[in-house]
Biopython code that builds the backbone (N, CA, C, O; Angstrom):
import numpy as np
from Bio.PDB.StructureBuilder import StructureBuilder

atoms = [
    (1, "UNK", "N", (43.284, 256.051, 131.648)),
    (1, "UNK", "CA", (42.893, 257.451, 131.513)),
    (1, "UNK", "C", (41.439, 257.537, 131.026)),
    (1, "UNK", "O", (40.925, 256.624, 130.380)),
    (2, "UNK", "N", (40.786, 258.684, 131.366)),
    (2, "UNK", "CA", (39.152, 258.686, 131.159)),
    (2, "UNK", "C", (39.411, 259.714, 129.958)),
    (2, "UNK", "O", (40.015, 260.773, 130.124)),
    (3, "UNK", "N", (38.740, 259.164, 128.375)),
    (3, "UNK", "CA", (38.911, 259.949, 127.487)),
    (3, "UNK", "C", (37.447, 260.930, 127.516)),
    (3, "UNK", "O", (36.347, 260.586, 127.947)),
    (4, "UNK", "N", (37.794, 262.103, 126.977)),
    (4, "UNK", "CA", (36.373, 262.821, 126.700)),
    (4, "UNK", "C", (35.864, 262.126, 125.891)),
    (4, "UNK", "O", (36.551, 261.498, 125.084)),
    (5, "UNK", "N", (34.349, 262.061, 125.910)),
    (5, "UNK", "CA", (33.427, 261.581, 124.457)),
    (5, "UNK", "C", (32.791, 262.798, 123.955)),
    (5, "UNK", "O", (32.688, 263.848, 124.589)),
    (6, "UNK", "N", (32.301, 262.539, 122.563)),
    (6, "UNK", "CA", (31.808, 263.337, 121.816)),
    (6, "UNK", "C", (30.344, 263.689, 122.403)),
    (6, "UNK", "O", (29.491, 262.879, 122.766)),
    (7, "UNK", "N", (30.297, 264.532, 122.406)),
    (7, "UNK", "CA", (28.714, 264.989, 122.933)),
    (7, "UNK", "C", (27.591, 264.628, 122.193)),
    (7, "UNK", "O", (26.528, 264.402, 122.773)),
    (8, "UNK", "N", (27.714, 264.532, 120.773)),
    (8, "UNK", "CA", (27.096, 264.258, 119.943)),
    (8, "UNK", "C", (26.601, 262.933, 119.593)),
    (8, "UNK", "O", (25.400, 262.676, 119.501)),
    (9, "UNK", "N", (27.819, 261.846, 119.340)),
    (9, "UNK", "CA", (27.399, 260.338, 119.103)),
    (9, "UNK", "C", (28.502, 259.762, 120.192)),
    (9, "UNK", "O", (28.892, 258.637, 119.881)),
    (10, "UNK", "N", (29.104, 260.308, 121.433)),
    (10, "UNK", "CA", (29.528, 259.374, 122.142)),
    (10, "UNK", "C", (31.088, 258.836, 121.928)),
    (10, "UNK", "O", (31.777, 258.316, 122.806)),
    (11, "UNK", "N", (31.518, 259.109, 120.411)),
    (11, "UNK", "CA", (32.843, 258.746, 120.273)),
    (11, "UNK", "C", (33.768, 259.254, 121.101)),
    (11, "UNK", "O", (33.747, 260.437, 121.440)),
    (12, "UNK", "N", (34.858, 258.224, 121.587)),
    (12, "UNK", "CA", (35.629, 258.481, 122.561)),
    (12, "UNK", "C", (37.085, 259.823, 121.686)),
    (12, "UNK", "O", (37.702, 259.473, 120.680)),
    (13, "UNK", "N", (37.244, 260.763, 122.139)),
    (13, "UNK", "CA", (37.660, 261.414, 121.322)),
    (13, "UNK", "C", (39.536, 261.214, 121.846)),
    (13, "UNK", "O", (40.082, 262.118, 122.480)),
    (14, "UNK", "N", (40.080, 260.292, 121.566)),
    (14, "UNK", "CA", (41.764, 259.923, 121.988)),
    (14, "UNK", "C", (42.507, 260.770, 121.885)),
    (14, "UNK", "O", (42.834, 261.510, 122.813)),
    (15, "UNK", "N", (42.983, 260.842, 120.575)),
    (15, "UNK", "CA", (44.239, 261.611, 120.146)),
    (15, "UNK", "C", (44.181, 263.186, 120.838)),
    (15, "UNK", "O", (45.071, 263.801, 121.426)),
    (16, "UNK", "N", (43.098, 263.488, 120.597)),
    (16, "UNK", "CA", (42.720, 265.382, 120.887)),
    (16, "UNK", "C", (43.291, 265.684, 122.646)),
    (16, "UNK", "O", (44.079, 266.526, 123.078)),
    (17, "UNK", "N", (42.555, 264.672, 123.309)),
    (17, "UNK", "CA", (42.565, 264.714, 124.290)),
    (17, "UNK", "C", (43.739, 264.299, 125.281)),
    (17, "UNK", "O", (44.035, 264.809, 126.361)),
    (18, "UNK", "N", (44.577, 262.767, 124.320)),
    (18, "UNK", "CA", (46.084, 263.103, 124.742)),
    (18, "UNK", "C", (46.659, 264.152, 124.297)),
    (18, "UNK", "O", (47.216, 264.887, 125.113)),
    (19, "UNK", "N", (46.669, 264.416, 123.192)),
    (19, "UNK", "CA", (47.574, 265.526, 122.788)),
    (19, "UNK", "C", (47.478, 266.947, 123.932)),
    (19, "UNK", "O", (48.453, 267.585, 124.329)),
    (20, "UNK", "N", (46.124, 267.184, 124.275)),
    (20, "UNK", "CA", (45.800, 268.388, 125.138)),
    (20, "UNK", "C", (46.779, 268.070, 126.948)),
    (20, "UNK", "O", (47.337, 268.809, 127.759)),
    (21, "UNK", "N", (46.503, 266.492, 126.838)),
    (21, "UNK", "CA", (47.299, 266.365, 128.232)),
    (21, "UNK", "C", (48.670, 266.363, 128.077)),
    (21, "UNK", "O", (49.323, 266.780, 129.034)),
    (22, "UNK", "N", (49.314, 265.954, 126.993)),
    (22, "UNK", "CA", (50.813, 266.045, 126.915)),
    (22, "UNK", "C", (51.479, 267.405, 126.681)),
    (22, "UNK", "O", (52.455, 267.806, 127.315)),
    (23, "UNK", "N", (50.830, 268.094, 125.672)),
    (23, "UNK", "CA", (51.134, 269.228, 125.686)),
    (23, "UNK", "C", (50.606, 270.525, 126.009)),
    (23, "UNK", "O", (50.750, 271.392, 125.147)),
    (24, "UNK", "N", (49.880, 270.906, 127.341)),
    (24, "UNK", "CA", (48.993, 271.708, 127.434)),
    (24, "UNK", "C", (49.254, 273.295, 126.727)),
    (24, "UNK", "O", (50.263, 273.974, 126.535)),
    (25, "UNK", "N", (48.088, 273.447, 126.512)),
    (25, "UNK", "CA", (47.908, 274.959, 125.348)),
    (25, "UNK", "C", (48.168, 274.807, 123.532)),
    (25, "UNK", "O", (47.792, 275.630, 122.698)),
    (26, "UNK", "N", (48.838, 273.643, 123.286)),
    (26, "UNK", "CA", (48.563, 273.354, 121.468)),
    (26, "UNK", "C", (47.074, 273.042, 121.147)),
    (26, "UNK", "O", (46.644, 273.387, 120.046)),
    (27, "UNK", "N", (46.357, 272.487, 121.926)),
    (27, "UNK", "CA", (45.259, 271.673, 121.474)),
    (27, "UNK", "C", (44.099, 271.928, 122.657)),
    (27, "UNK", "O", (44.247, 271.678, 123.853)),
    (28, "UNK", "N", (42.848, 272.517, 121.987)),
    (28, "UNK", "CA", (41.653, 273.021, 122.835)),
    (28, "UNK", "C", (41.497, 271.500, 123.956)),
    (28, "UNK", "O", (42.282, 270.644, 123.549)),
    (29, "UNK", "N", (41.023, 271.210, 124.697)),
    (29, "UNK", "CA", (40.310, 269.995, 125.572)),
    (29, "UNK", "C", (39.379, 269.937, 124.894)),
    (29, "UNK", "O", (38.510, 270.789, 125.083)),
    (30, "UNK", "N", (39.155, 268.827, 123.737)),
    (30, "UNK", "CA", (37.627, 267.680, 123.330)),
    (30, "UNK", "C", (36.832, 267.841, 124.473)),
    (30, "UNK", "O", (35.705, 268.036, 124.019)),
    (31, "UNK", "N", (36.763, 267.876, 125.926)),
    (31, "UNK", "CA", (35.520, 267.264, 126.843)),
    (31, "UNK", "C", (34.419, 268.566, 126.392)),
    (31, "UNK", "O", (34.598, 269.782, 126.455)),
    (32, "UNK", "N", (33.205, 267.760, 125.909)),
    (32, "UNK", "CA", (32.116, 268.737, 125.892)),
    (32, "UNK", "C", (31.912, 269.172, 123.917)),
    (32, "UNK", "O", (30.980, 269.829, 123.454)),
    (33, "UNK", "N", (33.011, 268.601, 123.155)),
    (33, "UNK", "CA", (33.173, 268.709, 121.773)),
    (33, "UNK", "C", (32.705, 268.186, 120.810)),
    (33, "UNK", "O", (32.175, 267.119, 121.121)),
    (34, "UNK", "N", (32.653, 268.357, 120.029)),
    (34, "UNK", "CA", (32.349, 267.327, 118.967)),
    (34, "UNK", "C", (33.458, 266.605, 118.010)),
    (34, "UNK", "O", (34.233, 267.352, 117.413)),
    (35, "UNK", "N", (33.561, 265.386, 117.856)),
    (35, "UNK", "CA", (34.504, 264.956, 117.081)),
    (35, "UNK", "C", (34.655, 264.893, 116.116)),
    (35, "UNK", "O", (33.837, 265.541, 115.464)),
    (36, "UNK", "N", (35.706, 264.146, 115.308)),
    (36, "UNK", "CA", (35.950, 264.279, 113.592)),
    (36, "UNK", "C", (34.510, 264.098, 112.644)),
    (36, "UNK", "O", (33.877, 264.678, 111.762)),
    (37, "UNK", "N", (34.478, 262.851, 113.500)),
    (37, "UNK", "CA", (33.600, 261.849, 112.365)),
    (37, "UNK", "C", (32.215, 262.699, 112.577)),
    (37, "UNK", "O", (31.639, 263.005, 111.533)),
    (38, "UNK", "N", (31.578, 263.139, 113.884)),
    (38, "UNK", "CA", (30.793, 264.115, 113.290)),
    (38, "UNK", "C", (30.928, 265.317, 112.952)),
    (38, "UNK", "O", (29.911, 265.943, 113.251)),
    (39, "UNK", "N", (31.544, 265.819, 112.567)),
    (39, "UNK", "CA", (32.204, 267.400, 111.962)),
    (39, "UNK", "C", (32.473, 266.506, 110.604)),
    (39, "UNK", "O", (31.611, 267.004, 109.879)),
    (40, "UNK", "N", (33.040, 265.628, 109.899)),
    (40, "UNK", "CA", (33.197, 265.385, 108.868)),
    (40, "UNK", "C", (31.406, 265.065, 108.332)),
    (40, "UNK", "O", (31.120, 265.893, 107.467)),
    (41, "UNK", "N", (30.821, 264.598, 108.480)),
    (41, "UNK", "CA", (29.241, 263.963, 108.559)),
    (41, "UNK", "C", (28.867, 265.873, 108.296)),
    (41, "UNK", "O", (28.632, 266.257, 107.150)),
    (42, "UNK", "N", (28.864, 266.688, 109.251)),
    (42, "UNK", "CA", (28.185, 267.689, 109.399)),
    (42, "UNK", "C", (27.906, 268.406, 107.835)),
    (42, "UNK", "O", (26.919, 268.584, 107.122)),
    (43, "UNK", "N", (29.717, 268.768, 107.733)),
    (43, "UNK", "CA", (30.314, 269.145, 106.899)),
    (43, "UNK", "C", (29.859, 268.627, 105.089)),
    (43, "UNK", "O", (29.914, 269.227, 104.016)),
    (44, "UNK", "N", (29.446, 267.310, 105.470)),
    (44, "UNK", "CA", (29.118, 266.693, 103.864)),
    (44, "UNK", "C", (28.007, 266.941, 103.920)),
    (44, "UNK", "O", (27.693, 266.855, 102.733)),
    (45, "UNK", "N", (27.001, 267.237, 104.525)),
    (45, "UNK", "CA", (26.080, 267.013, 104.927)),
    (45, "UNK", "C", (25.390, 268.198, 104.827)),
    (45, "UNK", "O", (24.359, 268.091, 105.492)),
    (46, "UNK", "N", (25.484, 269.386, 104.254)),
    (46, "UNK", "CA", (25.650, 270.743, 104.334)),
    (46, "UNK", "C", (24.900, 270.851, 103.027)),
    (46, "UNK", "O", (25.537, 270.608, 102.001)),
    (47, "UNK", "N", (23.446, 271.234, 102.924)),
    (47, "UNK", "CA", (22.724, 271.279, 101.984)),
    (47, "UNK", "C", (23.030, 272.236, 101.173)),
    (47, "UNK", "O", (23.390, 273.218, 101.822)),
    (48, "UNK", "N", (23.065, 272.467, 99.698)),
    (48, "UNK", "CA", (23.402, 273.667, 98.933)),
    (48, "UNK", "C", (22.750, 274.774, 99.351)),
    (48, "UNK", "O", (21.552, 274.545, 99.184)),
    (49, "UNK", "N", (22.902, 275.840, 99.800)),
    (49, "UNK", "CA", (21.727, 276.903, 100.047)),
    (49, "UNK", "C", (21.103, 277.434, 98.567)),
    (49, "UNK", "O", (21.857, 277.456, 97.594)),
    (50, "UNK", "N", (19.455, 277.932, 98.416)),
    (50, "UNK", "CA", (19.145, 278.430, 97.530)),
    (50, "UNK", "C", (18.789, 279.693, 97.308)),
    (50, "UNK", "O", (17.706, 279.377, 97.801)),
    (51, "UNK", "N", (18.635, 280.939, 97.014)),
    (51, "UNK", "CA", (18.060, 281.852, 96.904)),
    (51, "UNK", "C", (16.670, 282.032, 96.718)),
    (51, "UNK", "O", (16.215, 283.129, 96.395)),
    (52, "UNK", "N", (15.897, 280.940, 96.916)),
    (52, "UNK", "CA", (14.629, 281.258, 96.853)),
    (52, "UNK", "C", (13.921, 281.989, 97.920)),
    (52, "UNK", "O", (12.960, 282.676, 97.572)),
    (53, "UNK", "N", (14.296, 281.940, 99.350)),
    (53, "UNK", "CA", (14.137, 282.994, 100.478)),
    (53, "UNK", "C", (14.363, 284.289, 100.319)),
    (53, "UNK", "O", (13.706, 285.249, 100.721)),
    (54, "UNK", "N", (15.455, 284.240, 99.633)),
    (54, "UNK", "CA", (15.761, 286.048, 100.209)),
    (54, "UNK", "C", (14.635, 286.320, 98.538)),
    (54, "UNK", "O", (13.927, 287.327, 98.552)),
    (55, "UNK", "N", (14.568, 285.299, 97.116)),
    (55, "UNK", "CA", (13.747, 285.873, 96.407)),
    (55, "UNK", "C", (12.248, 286.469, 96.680)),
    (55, "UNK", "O", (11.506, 287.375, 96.300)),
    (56, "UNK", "N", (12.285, 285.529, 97.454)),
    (56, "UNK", "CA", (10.279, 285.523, 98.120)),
    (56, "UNK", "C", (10.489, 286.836, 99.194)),
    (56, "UNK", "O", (9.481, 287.418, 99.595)),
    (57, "UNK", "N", (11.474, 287.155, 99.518)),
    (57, "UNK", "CA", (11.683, 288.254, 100.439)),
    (57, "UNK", "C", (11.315, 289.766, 99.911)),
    (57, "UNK", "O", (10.435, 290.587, 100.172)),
    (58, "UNK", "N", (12.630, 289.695, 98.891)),
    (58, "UNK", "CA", (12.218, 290.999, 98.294)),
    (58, "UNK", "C", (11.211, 291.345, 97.297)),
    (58, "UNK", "O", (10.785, 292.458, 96.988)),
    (59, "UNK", "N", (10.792, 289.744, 96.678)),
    (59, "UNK", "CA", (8.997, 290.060, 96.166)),
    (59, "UNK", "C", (8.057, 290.508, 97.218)),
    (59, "UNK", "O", (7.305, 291.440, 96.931)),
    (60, "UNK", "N", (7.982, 289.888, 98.589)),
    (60, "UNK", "CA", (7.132, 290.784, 99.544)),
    (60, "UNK", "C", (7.357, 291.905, 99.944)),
    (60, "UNK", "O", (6.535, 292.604, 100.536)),
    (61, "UNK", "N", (8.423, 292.196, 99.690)),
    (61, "UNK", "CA", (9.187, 294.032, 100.120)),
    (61, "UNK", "C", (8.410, 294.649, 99.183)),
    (61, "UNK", "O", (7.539, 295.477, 99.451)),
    (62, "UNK", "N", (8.798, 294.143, 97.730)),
    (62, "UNK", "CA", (8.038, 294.784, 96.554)),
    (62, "UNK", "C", (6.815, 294.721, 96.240)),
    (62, "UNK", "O", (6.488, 295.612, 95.456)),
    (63, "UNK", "N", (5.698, 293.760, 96.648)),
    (63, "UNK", "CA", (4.080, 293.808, 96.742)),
    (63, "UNK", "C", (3.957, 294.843, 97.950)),
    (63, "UNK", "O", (3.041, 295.664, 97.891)),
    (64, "UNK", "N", (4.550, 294.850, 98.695)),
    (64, "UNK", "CA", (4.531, 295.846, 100.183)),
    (64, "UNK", "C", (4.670, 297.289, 99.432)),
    (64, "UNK", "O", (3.821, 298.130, 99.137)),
    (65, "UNK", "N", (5.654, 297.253, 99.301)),
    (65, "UNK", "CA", (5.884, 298.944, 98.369)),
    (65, "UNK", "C", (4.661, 299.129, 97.434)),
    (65, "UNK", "O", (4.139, 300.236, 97.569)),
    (66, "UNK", "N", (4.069, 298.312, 96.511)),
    (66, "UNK", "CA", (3.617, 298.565, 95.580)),
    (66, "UNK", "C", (2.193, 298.825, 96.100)),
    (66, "UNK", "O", (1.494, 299.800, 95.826)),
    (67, "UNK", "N", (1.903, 297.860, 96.842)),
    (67, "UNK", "CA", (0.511, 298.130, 97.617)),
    (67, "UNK", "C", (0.234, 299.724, 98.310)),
    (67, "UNK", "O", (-0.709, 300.439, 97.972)),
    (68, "UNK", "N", (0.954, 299.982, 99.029)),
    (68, "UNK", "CA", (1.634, 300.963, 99.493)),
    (68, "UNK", "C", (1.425, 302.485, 98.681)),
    (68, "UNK", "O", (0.761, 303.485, 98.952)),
    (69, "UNK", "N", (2.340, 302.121, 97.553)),
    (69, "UNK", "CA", (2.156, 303.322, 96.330)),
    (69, "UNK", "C", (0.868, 303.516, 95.974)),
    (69, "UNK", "O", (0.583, 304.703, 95.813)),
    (70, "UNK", "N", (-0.609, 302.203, 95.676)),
    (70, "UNK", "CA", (-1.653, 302.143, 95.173)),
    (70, "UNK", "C", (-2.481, 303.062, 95.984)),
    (70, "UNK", "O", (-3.148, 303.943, 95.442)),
    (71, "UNK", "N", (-2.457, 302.844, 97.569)),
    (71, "UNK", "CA", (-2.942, 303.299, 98.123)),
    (71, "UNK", "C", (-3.108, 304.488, 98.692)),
    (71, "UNK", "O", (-3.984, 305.113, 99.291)),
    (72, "UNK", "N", (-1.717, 304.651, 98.233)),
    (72, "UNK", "CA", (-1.291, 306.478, 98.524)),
    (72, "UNK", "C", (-1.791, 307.226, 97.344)),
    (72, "UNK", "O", (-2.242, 308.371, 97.352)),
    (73, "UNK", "N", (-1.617, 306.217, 96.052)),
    (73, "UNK", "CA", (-2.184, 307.075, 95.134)),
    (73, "UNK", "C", (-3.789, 306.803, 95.355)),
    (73, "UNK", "O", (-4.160, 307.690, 96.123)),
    (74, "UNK", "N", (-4.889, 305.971, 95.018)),
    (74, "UNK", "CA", (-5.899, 306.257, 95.905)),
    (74, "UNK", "C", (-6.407, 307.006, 96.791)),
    (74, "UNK", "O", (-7.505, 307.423, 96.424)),
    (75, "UNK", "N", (-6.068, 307.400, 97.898)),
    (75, "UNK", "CA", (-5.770, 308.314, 99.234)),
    (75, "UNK", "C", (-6.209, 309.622, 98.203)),
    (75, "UNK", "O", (-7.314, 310.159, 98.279)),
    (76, "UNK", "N", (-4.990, 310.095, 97.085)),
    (76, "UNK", "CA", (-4.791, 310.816, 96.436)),
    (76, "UNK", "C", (-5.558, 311.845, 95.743)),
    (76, "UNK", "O", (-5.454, 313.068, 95.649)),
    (77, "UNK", "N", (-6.507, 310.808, 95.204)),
    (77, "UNK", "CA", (-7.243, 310.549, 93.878)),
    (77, "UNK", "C", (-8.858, 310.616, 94.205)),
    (77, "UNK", "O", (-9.836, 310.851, 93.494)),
    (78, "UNK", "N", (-8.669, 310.251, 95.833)),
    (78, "UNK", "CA", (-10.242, 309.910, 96.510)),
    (78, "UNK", "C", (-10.850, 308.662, 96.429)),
    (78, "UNK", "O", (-11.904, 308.450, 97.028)),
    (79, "UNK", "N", (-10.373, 307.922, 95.840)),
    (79, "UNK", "CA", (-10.772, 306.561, 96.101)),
    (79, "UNK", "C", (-11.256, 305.979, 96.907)),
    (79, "UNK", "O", (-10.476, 305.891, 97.856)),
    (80, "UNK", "N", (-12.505, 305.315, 97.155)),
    (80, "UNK", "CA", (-12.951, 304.759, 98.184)),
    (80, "UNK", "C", (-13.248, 303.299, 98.075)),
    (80, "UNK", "O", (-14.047, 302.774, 97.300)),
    (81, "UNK", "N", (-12.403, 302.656, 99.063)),
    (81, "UNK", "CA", (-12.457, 301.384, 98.997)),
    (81, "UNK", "C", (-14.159, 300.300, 99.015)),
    (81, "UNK", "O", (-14.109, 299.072, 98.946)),
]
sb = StructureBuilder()
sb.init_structure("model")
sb.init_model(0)
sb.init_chain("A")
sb.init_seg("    ")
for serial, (resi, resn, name, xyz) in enumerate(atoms, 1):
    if name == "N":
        sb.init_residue(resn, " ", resi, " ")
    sb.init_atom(name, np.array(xyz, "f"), 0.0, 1.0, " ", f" {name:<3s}", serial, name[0])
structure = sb.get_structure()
């Protein structure tokens, strides 16, 4: 029998792929999938996320606004750049 391989590193993916031929509809078809060992790899592999993005985000929202306010008040006031 020709097993699917993993798309990823090539592992021949067995069990998934008998199981899909013996019992069709319990078990998706592996061909075109990724297997354990890389889904387990992926999975550990999964850097902590940090909040420093969305922080730097809404500090530029907030220099944006604030700039914003200066200039309106300026505008205001007559200020000339």
């Amino acid at each position: 029998m020709n097993y699917p391989a993993c798309t990823r590193c090539g592992n021949l993916m067995r069990k998934d792929s008998q199981r899909a031929v013996d019992h069709p509809g319990t078990v998706k078809p592996a061909a075109g999938g990724i297997c354990k060992v890389c889904k387990r790899k992926e999975t550990r592999a999964q850097p902590v996320p940090l909040a420093i993005p969305d922080r730097e985000f809404h500090l530029d929202v907030a220099r944006t606004a604030y700039a914003g306010w200066i200039t309106e008040r300026n505008r205001r006031l007559g200020v000339r750049a």
